[in-house]
C-alpha positions in Angstrom: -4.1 -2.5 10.4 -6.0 -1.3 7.1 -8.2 -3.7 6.1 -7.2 -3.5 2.2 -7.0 -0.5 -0.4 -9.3 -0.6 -3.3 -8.4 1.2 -6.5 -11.2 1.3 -9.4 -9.9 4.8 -11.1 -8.6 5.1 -14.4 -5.5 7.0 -12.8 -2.5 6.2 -10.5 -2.7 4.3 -6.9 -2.8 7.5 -4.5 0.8 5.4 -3.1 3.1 3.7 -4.9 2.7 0.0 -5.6 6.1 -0.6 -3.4 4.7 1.0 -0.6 1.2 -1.3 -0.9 3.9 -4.3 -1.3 5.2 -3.4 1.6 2.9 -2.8 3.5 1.4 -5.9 2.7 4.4 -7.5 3.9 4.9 -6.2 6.9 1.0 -6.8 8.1 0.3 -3.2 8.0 -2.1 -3.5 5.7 -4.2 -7.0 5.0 -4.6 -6.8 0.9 -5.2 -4.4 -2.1 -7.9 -4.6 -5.0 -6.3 -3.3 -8.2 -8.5 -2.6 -10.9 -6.2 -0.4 -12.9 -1.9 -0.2 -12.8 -0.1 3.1 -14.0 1.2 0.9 -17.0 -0.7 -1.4 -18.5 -0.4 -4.2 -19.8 1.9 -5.3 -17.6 5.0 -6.3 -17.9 7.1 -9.5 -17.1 9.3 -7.5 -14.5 6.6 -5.8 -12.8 6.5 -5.1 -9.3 3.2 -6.7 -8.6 4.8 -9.9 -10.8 8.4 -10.3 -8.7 7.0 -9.7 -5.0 7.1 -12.4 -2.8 3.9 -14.6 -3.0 2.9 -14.4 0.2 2.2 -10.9 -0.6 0.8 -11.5 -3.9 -1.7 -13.5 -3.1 -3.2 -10.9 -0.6 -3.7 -8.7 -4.0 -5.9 -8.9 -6.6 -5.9 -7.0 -9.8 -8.7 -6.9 -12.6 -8.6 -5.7 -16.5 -10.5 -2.7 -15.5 -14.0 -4.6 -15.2 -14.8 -4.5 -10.9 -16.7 -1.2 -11.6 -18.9 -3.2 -13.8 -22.1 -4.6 -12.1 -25.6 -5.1 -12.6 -26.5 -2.4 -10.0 -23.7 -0.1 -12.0 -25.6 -0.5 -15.5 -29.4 0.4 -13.7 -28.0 3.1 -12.3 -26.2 4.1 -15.4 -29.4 3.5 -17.5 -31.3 4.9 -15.2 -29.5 8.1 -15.3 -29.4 8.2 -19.4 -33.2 7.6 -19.1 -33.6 10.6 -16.6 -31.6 13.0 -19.0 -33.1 11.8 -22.1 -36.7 13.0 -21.2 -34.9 16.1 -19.4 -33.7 17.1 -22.4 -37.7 16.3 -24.1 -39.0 18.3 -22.3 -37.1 20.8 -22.4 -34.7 21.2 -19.1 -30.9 20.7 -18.7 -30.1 17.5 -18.0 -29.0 16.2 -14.7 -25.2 15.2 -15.7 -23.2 16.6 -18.8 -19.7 15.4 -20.2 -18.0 17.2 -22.6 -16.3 15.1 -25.2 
């Protein structure tokens, strides 16, 4: 058995929510951490909403916050400090997004 399945990405489950249901279900797999659904918000009729509760309480879903921790944000700033005085001084900085 899996221990759980945790999704934190800003994109779809890698398998569909029915197959996580059921595999909760049937014991194959002990739980899921959602932290972000394909369609949002969710709906009245959604899947996670109408499965059995036995399996939904085995899954937990968040309003895209578990990637936000205090060791996240030092890390983050940590970072953004590191590139700042990069860039100061002259060299690339270590990360670059393009917006």
């Amino acid at each position: 058995m899996y221990e759980s399945i945790p999704n934190t990405e800003n994109r779809p489950l890698c398998y569909p929510l029915c197959y996580v249901i059921e595999a909760i279900a049937c014991c194959h797999l002990a739980g899921a951490g959602l932290d972000v659904l394909d369609h949002e918000p969710v709906q009245k009729d959604h899947i996670l909403l109408t499965a059995p509760e036995e399996v939904r309480r085995k899954i937990i879903f968040t309003p895209h916050i578990a990637g936000v921790t205090a060791d996240a944000f030092v890390r983050t700033y940590d970072l953004i400090l590191k590139n700042i005085l990069r860039v100061q001084n002259g060299e690339a900085p270590l990360s670059c997004v393009s917006i």
